[in-house]
N, C-alpha and C positions, 0 to 999 in steps of 0.2 A: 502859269508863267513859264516862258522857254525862257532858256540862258545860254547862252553864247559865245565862249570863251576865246578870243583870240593870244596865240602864246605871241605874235608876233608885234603887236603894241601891249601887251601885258594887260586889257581889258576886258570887260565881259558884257555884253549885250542883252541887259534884260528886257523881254516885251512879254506884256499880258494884256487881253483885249485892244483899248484907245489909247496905251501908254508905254513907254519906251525911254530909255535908258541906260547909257554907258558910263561904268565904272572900272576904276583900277582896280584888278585882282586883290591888292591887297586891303581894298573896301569891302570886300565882299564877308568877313568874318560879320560887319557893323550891320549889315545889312541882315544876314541871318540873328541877329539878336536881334532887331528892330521886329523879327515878323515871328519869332519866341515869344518877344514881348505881348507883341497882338494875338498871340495865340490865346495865350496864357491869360488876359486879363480879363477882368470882373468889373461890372458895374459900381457904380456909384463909388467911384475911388479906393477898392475895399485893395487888399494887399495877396497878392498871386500867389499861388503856392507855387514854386519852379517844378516843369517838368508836368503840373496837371493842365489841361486844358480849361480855357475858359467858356464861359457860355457865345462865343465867336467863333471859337477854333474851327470848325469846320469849313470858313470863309479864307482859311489862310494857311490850312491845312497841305494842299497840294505846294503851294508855294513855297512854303517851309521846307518841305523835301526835295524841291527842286533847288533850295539856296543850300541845302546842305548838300547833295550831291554833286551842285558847284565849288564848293569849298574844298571837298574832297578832289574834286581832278584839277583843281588850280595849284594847290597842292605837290601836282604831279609834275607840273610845268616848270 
């Protein structure tokens, strides 16, 4: 996933492969926890331990550092 920060509408332009979308900067915290979440989760409805990896994480791995790297220079803005 690239992200794409404009300070000048306070949005960020995420695309990865087929898909594409613009948010307000101050979504972008929601969004790094949605793909925490997906990191982080376990089959069959079992309960995440925070901070270890689930058996996915690898699929949402880059992404995750590229929404936290966002977060951090939205941040700056």
């Amino acid at each position: 996933m690239t992200i794409t920060l404009d300070a000048t509408t306070r949005t960020a332009r995420m695309e990865g492969g087929r898909w594409s979308n613009v948010v307000v900067l101050a979504d972008l915290p929601k969004w790094l926890k949605l793909y925490r979440d997906l990191w982080s989760r376990l089959p069959d409805g079992k309960k995440p331990v925070p901070g270890k990896p689930g058996p996915w994480a690898q699929f949402y791995e880059a992404d995750l550092h590229a929404l936290e790297r966002a977060v951090r220079a939205a941040q700056e803005i």
